[in-house]
C-alpha positions in Angstrom: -41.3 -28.3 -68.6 -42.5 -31.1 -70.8 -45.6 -30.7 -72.8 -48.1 -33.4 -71.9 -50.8 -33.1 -68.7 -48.5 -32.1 -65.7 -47.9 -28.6 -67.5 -50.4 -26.0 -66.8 -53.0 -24.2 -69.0 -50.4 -21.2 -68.9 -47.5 -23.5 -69.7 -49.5 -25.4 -72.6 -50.1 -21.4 -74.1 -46.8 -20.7 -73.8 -45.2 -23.3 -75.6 -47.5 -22.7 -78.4 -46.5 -19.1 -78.6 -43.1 -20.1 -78.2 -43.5 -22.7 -81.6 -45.5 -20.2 -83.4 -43.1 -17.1 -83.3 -40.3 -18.6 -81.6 -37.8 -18.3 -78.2 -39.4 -15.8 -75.8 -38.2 -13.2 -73.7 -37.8 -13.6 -69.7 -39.8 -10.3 -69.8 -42.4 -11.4 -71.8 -42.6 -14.9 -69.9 -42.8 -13.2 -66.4 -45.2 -11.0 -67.5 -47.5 -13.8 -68.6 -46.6 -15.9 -65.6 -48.0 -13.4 -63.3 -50.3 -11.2 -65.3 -51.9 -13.4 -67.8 -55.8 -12.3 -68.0 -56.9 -16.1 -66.6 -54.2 -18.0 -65.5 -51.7 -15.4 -64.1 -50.5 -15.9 -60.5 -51.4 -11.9 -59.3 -54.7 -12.8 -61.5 -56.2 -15.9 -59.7 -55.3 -15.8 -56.0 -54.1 -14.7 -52.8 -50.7 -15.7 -52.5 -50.0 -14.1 -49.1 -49.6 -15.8 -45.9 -49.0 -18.9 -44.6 -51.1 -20.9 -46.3 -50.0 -19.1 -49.6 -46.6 -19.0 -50.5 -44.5 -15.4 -49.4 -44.7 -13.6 -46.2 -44.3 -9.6 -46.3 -42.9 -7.3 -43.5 -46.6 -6.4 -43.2 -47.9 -9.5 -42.4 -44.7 -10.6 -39.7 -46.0 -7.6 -37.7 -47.9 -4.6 -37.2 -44.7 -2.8 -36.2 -43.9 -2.0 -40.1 -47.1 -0.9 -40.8 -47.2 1.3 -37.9 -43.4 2.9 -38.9 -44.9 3.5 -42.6 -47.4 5.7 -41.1 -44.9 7.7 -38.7 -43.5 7.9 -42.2 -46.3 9.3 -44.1 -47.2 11.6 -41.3 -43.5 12.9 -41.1 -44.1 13.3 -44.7 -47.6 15.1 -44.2 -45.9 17.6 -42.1 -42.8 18.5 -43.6 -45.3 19.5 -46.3 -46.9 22.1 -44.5 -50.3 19.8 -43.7 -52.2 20.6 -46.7 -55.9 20.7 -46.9 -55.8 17.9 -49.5 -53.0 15.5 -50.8 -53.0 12.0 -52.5 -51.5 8.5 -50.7 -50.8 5.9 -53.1 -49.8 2.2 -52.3 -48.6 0.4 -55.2 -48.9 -3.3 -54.4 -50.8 -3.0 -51.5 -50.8 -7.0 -50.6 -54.2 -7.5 -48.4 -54.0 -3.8 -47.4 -52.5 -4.7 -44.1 -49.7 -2.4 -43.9 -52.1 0.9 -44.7 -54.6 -0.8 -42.0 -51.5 -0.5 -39.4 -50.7 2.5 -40.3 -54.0 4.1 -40.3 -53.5 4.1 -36.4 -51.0 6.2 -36.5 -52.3 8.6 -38.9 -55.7 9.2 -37.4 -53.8 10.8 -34.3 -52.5 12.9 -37.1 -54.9 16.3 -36.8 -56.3 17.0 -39.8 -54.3 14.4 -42.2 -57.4 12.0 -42.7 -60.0 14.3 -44.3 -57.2 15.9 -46.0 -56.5 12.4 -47.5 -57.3 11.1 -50.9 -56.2 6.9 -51.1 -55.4 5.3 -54.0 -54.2 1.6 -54.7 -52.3 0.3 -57.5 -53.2 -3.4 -57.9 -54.5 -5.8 -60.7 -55.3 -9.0 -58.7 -58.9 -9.2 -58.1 -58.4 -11.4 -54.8 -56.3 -8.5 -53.3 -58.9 -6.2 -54.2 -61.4 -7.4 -52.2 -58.9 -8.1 -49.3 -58.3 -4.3 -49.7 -61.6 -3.1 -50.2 -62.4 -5.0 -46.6 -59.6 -4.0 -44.3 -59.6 -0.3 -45.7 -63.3 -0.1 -46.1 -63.3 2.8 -44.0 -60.9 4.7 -46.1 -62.9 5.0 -49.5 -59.9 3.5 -51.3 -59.6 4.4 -55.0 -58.5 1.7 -57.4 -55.5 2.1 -60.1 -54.1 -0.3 -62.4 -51.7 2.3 -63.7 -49.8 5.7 -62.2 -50.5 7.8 -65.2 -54.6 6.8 -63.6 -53.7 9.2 -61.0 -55.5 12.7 -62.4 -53.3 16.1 -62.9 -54.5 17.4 -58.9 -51.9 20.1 -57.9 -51.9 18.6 -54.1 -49.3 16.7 -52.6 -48.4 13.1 -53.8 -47.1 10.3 -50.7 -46.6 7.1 -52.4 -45.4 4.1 -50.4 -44.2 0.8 -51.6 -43.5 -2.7 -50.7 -42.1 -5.6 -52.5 -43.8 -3.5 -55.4 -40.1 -3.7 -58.5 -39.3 -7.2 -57.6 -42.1 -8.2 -59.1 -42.1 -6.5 -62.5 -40.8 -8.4 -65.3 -36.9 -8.0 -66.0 -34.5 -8.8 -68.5 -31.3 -11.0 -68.7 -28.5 -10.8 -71.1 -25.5 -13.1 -70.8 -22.0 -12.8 -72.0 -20.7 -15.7 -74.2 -17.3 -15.7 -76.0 -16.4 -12.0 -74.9 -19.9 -10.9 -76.4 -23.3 -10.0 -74.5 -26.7 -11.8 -75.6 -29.9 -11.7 -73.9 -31.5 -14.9 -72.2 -34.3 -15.9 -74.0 -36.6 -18.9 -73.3 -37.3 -21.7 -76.1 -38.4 -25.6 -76.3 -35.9 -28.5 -76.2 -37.2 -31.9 -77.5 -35.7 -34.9 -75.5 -35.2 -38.4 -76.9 -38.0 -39.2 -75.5 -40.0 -36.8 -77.9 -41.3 -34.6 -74.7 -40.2 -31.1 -75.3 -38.9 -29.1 -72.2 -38.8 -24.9 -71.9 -35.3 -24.0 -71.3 -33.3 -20.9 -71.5 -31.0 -20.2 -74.8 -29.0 -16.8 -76.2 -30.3 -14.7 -78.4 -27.6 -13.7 -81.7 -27.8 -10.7 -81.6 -25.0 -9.3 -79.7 -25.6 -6.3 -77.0 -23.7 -2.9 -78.0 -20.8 -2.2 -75.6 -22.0 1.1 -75.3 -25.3 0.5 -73.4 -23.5 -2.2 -71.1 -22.9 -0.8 -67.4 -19.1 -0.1 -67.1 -18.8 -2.2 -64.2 -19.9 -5.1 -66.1 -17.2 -4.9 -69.1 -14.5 -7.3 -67.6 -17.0 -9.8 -66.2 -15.8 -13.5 -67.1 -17.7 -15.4 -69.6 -21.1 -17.0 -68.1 -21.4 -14.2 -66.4 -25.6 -12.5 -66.1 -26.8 -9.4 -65.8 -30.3 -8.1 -64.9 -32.0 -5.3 -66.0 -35.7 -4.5 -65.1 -36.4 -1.8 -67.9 -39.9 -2.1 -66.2 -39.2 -0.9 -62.8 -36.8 1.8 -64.6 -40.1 3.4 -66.4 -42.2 3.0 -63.2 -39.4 5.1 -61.5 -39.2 7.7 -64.3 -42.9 8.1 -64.5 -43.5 8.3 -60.6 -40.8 10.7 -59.8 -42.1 13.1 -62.8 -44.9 13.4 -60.5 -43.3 13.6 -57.5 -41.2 16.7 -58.5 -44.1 18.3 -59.9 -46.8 17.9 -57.8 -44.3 18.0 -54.7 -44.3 15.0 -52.1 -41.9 11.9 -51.9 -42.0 8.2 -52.4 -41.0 5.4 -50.3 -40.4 2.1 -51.7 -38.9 -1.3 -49.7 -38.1 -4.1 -51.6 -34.5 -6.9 -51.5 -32.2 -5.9 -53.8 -28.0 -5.1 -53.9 -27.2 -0.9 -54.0 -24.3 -0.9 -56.9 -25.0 -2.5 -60.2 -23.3 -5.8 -60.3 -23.5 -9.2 -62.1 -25.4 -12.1 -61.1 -28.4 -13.5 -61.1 -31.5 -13.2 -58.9 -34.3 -15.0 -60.9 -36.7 -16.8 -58.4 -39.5 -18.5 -58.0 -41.0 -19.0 -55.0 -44.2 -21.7 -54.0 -45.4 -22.9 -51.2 -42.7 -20.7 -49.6 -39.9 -22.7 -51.2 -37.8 -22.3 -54.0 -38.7 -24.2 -57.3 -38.2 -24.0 -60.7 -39.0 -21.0 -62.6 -39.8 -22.6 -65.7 -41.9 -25.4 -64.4 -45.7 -24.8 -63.7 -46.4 -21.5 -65.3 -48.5 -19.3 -63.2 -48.3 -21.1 -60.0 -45.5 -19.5 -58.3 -44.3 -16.2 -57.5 -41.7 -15.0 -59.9 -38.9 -12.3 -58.9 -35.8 -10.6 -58.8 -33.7 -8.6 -56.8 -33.9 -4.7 -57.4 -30.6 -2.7 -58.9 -31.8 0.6 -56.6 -28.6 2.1 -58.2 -30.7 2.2 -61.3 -34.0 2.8 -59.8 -32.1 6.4 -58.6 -30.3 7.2 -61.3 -34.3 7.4 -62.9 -35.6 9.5 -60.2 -32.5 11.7 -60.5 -32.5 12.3 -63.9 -36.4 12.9 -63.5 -35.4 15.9 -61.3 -36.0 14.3 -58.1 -34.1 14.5 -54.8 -32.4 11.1 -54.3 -32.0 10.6 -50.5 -29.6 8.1 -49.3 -30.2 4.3 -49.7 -30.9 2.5 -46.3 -31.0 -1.2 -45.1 -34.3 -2.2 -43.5 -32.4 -3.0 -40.3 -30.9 1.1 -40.1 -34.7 2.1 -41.5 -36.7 0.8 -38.7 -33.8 1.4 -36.2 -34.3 4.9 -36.7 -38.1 4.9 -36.5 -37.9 3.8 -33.2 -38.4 0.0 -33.7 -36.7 -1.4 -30.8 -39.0 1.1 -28.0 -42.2 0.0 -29.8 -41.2 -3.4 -29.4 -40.5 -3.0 -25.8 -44.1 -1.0 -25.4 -46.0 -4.0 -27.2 -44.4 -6.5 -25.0 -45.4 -4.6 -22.1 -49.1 -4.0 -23.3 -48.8 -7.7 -24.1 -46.9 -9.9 -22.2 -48.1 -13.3 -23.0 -47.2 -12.3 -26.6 -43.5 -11.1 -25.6 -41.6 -14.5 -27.5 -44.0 -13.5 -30.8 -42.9 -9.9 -30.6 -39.3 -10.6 -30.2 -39.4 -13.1 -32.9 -41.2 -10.4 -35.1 -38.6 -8.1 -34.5 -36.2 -9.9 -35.4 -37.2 -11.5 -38.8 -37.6 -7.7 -39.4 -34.4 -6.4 -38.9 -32.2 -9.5 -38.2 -28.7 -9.0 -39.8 -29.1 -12.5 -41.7 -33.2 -12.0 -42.0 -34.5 -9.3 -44.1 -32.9 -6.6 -42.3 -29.9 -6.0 -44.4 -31.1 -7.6 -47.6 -34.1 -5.2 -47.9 -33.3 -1.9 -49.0 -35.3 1.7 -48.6 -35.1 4.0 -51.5 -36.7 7.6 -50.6 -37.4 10.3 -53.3 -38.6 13.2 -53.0 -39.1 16.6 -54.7 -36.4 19.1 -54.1 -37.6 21.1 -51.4 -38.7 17.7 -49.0 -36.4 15.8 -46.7 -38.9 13.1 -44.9 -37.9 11.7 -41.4 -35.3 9.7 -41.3 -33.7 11.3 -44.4 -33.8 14.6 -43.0 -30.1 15.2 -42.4 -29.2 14.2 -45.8 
């Protein structure tokens, strides 16, 4: 992105950081892009909807909300209905997906006063959508999971979209060698200077390379979200000791492979990640191969990994569909449609991924034959 007045505020700080201690990190650029105090993306706006620039499941229809409550509830249950446990969202968008599912778990006896809610969010725009649709619900804000206090009750935590958004890293293999991506300034005849990606040097150890990455070709990427990894770790150390389980959705590939998945997203199209710092949605697609391997070696129960499509399937999507169109039948095209944007094969029913964890003891509905 050249350096003159069609840069941002963001993009002006960056290059000077970038001149003063040199080519940055796609971690640390990400992480400034969407968390920076003033001019971060998450920071400044609401960026759902149609007139922002992503959709969620949560916002297509009230169907997924509804099936993350069944979820919970399941969850509740299988836990012996305690007198008091904890739900956490991490992420929670405008808090519609907890306002759907709060109709479910009010028919739930005793879940709601035994309910404590927390949400895990920095954007101060999202906050106040929260605070409004879940007013009723005496919502607890977190900016961090270690917030959460040492209770001995049970601990539900749901996510959506939640890892893609956390700030990864890329290392690239050049001349048999693996070097991480980094971002620096390029000066153009011209004299404008533009942010583009470069290698690091320094050359990655074989040792902490994937072995399914060792024969990849030269030009070859690979994307790590050491991030996401730590969130996993430190969530599913509470998981196994204060019992529960944890449900996160998110687009993504189940085996660790190459490639690379670095988006940005405005207006809901793709654009340039490097241009325009802080006005566009930056993410990646989520290695839930590594996101288990965390939670197991945490000590948690790793259920098997679903599609979206086989998720919601199994919750009973296609009846609830049938019963809305009935209770609504001038709305039975916009159901349908809902449906299947959903769990279409070649919508966001196979490319989303389900991850469940769970303490040892737990096996939630629909994981409860694994």
């Amino acid at each position: 992105m050249k350096l003159n007045q069609q840069d941002t505020e963001l993009g002006e700080i960056i290059n000077r950081e970038i001149k003063q201690s040199g080519p940055m990190s796609l971690s640390s650029y990400m992480a400034l892009c969407l968390t920076h105090p003033k001019f971060g993306y998450y920071i400044k706006s609401d960026p759902l909807g149609a007139k922002g620039d992503f959709i969620t499941a949560p916002e297509i229809s009230q169907m997924f909300g509804e099936f993350i409550g069944l979820f919970i509830a399941g969850t509740y249950q299988a836990l012996g209905s305690p007198k008091k446990f904890d739900l956490v969202e991490l992420g929670a968008g405008r808090g519609t997906l907890l306002k759907d599912a709060m109709r479910v778990l009010k028919n739930i006896d005793g879940l709601l006063p035994a309910m404590r809610l927390s949400l895990l969010e920095v954007s101060e725009p999202l906050i106040r959508a929260q605070s409004e649709n879940l007013k009723g619900f005496n919502p607890n804000f977190i900016s961090d999971i270690n917030q959460l206090d040492d209770s001995e009750s049970p601990l539900i935590i749901i996510a959506n979209e939640f890892f893609d958004a956390l700030p990864i890293k890329q290392f690239q293999k050049q001349n048999g060698k693996w070097h991480e991506r980094s971002i620096g300034l390029k000066k153009q005849q011209n004299g404008e200077e533009l942010r583009v990606f470069g290698l690091a040097p320094m050359v990655l150890p074989d040792d902490v390379l994937p072995s399914e990455l060792r024969q990849e070709k030269d030009g070859a990427i690979w994307e790590v979200n050491f991030a996401s990894l730590r969130q996993m770790s430190e969530i599913s150390e509470k998981i196994v000791k204060r019992k529960g389980a944890f449900l996160t959705i998110d687009y993504g590939y189940g085996m660790t492979q190459a490639g690379e998945t670095f988006q940005a997203v405005e207006k809901h199209q793709f654009t340039d990640p490097l241009n325009r710092p802080g006005m566009a949605d930056l993410t990646a697609h989520i290695n839930f191969e590594s996101l288990a391997s965390a939670a197991n070696k945490a000590g948690a129960k790793v259920h098997n990994l679903k599609t979206q499509l086989e998720f919601l399937l199994q919750m009973g999507i296609e009846e609830r569909a049938i019963a809305l169109i009935k209770a609504n039948p001038n709305h039975k095209e916009e159901i349908g449609i809902a449906k299947n944007r959903l769990i279409g094969e070649k919508e966001m029913g196979n490319l989303f991924k389900v991850l469940c964890i769970s303490s040892k003891d737990l096996a939630p509905y629909p994981f409860i034959n694994q």
